[in-house]
C-alpha positions in Angstrom: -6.9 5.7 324.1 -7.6 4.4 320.9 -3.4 5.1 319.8 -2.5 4.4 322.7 -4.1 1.0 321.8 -2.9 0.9 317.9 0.7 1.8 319.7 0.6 -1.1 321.7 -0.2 -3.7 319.1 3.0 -2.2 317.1 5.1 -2.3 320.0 4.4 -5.9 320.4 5.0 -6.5 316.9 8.4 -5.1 317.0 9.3 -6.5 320.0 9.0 -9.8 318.5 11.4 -8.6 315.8 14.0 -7.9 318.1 14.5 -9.8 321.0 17.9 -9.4 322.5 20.0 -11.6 324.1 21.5 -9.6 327.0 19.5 -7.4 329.2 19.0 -4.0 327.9 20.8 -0.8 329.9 18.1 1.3 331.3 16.6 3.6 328.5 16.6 7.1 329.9 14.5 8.6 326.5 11.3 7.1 327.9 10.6 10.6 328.5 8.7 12.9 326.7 10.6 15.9 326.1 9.8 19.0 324.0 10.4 18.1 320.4 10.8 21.9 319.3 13.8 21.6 321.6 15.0 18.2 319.2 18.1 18.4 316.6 18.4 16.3 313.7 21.7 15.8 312.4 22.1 17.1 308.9 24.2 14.7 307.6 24.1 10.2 308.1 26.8 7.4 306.0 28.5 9.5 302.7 30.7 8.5 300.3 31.8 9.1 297.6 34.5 6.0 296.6 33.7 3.9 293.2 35.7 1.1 292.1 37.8 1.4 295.6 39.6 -1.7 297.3 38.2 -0.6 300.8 41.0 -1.7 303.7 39.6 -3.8 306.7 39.8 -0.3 309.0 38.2 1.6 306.6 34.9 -0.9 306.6 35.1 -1.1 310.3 34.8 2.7 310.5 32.3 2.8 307.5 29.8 0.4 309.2 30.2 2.1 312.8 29.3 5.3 311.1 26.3 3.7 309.3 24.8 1.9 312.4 25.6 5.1 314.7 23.8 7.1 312.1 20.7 4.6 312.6 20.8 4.1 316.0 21.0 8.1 316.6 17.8 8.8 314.1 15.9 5.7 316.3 17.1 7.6 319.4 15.0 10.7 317.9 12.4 8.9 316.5 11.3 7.2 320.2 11.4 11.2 321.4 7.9 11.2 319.0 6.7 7.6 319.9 6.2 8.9 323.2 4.7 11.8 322.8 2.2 10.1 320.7 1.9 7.5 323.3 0.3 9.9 326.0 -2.3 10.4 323.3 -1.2 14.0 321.7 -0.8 14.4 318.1 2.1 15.8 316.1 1.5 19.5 314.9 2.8 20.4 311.1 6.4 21.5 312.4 6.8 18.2 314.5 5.2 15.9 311.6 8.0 17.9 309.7 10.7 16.6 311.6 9.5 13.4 311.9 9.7 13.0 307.7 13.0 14.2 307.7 14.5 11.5 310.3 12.5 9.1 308.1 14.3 10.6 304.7 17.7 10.7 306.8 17.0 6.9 307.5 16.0 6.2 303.7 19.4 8.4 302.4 21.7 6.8 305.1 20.7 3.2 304.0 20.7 4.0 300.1 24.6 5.7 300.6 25.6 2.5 302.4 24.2 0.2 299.9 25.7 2.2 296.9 29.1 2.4 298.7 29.1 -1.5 299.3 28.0 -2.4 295.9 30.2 0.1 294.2 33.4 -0.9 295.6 35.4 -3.9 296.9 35.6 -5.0 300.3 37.4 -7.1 302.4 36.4 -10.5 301.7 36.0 -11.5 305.4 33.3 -8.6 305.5 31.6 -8.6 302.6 28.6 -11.5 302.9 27.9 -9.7 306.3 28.1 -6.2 305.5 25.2 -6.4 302.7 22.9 -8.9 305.4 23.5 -5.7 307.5 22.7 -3.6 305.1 19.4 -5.7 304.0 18.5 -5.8 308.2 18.9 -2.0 308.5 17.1 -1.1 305.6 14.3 -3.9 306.1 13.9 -2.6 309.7 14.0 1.5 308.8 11.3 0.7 306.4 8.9 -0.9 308.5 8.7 2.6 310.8 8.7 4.7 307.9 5.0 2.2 306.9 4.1 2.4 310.7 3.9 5.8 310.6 2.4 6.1 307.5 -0.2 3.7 308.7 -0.3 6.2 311.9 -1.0 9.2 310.1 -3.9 7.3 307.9 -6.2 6.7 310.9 -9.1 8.5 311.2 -10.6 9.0 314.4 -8.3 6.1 316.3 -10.0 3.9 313.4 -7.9 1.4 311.9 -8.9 -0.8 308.9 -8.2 -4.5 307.8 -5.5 -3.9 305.8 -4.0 -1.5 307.8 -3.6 -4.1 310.5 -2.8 -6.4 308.8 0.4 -4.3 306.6 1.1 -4.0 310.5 1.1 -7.6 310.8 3.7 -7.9 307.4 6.9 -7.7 309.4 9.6 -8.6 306.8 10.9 -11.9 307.6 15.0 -11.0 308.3 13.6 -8.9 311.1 14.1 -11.8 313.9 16.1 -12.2 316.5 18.4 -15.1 314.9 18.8 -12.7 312.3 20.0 -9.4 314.8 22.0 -12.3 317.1 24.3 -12.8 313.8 24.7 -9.4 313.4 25.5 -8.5 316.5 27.8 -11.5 316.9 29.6 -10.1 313.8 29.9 -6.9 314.9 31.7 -8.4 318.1 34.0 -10.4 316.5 35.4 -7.4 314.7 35.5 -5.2 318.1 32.9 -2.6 316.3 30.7 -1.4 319.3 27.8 0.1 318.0 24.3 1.0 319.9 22.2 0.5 317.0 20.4 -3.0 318.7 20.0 -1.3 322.1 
């Protein structure tokens, strides 16, 4: 009961970090399935261009492939949320998995931020891209600390400070913040799931 509880808090704290303007579709992976039967991708963003001019189509498809990459891993990482939700706990295999969607987060973000600040891009993209970038990365590291503040608590227990780095939500994670994004993303016709 007591994660059930200390899940609760977090969800509320999140949700305040992303409150979306249209209503959501309905979420079919509120189910808890059998994470043995869960794939992770083996690969998120790459590239390997340095000192590029990157065209207009080439960012579009670049950012789609970052946020899909994103969205895909949050998709996989909810499958674990609710499993922990109904007050089981992750075996060594399934806390496994659950570190390597967090490094595939960490390594899709750092490739994106190395291929933005290694090469040109257009200029009607370029202040948005890296306040993208910032979101994404601001956002992937908050769940990679909630789970490490997770897997800390002893016997449902949770300290002071552990609440309260629960309570430290980074301060581009608001809803004016994701409406931008999202309104940029539109603007250039680059449909993405990432905020759903």
């Amino acid at each position: 009961m007591r994660k059930w509880y200390m899940g609760l808090i977090a969800i509320f704290i999140l949700a305040g970090c992303y409150q979306q303007g249209s209503q959501p579709e309905e979420n079919t992976t509120n189910e808890v399935v059998d994470l043995a039967e869960i794939t992770i991708p083996d690969t998120v963003f790459q590239s390997e261009k340095t000192d590029a001019s990157i065209s207009e189509e080439e960012m579009k498809q670049s950012l789609q492939t970052y946020l899909d990459s994103s969205a895909n891993l949050y998709e996989l990482r909810i499958h674990f949320e609710n499993f922990l939700d109904i007050e089981h706990s992750l075996d060594t295999s399934e806390l496994e998995k659950l570190e390597k969607i967090n490094a595939l987060l960490e390594q899709n973000d750092h490739n994106f931020s190395d291929f933005i600040s290694k090469n040109t891009l257009p200029e009607d993209f370029a202040e948005e891209t890296e306040h993208i970038s910032h979101y994404i990365t601001a956002h992937n590291q908050y769940l990679i600390q909630l789970d490490q503040v997770f897997n800390e608590l002893s016997d449902g227990e949770m300290t002071i400070e552990q609440l309260e780095s629960l309570a430290n939500v980074p301060e581009i994670l608001n809803g004016r913040e994701q409406q931008k994004i999202e309104d940029f993303l539109k603007e250039k016709e680059i449909q993405t799931n990432v905020f759903e």
